[in-house]
C-alpha positions in Angstrom: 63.8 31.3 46.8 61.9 33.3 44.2 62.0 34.2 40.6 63.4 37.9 41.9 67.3 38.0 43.5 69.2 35.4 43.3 70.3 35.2 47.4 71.9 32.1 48.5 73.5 32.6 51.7 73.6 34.7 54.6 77.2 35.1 56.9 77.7 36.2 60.1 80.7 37.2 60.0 80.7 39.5 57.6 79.0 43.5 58.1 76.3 45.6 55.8 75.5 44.3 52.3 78.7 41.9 52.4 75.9 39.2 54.6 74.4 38.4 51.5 76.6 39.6 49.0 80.4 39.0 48.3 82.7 41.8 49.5 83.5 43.1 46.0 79.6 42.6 44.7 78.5 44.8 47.4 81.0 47.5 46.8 80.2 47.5 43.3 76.5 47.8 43.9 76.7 50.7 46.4 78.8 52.7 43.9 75.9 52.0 41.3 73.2 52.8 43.8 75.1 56.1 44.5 75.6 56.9 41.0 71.7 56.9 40.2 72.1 55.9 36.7 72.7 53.2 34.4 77.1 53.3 34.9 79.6 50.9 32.3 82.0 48.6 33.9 85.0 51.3 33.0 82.8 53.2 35.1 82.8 51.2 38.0 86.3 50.0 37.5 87.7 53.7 37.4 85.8 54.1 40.7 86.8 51.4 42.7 90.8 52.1 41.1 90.7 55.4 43.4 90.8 52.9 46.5 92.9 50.4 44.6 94.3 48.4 42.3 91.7 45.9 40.7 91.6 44.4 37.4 89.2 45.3 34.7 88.1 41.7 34.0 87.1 41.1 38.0 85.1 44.0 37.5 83.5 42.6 34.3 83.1 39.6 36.2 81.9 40.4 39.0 79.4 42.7 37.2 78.3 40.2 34.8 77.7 37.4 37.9 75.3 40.5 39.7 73.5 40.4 36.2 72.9 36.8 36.3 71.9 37.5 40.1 68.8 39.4 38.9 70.3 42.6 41.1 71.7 44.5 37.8 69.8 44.2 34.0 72.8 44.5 31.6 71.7 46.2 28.5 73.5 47.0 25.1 75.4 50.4 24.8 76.6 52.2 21.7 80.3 50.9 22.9 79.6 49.2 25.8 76.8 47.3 27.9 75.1 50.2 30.5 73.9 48.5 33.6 71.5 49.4 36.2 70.3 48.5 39.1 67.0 46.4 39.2 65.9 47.7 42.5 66.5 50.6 44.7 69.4 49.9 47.9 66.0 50.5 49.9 64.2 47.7 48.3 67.1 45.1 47.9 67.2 45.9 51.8 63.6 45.0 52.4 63.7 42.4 49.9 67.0 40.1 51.4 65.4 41.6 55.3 62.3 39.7 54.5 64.1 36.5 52.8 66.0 36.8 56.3 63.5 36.9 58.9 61.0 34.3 57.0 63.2 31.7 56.6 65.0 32.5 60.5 61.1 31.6 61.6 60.6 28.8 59.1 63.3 27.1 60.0 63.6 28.2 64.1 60.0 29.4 65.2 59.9 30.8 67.8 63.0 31.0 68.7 64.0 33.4 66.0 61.4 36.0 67.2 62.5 36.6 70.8 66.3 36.8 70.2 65.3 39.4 67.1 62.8 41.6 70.1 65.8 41.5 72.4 68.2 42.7 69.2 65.7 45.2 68.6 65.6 46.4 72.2 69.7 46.7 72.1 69.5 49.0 69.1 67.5 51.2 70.7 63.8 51.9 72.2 62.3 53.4 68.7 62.9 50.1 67.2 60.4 48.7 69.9 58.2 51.4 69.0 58.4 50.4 65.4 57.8 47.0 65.8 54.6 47.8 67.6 53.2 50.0 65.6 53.8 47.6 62.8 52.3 45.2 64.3 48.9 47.0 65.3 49.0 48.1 61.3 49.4 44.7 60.3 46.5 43.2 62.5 44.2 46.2 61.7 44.6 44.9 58.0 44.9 41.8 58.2 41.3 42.2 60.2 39.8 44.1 57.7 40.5 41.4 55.1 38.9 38.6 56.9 
């Protein structure tokens, strides 16, 4: 896609950051994001070991693979590599929401944006609301560039 994330696919079947993440990546990035600092895979490992057993080398691995995704920067330690998130969970959000929704209209036109309106509907009215607002900010802009 870009020289940012690494994102290569997006399932339906799956819920939250598991769509475009695998199960295990996901949970280890929430319990970074949560943590708010640069964490050790021990770290991460001792964490997810209060839910279950896991090994220490699927952590490492799994760690090491959301490094070569561009989602963590690995960085030397006095014992150990710290890593740390390269974005906020806000922006990884916006980031993959965007990746989403432009290639759903690339690839489908306009008939990704009238199933997304009638999503938005379902979720509730304020979504609506959003989405209009949104779009009279992005047309007052995009007006006062031209």
């Amino acid at each position: 896609m870009d020289d940012g994330i690494k994102f290569q696919s997006f399932s339906l079947e799956r819920e939250g950051l598991a769509r475009v993440l695998g199960s295990l990546e996901a949970e280890v990035m929430e319990i970074i994001w949560r943590k708010g600092q640069e964490v050790t895979i021990r770290e991460v490992w001792e964490e997810l070991m209060l839910a279950r057993t896991i090994a220490f080398n699927t952590v490492m691995t799994v760690m090491n693979r959301l490094a070569d995704k561009k989602l963590l920067r690995r960085e030397p330690g006095r014992e150990a590599y710290r890593f740390l998130p390269v974005q906020t969970r806000e922006g990884f959000l916006r980031e993959i929401s965007r990746r989403v929704a432009a290639g759903l209209v690339e690839d489908f036109g306009e008939h990704a944006i009238a199933p997304f309106v009638e999503a938005l509907d379902v979720a509730g009215p304020g979504y609506l609301e959003e989405l209009e607002e949104f779009i009279r900010r992005r047309k007052e802009r995009r007006d006062k560039h031209r």
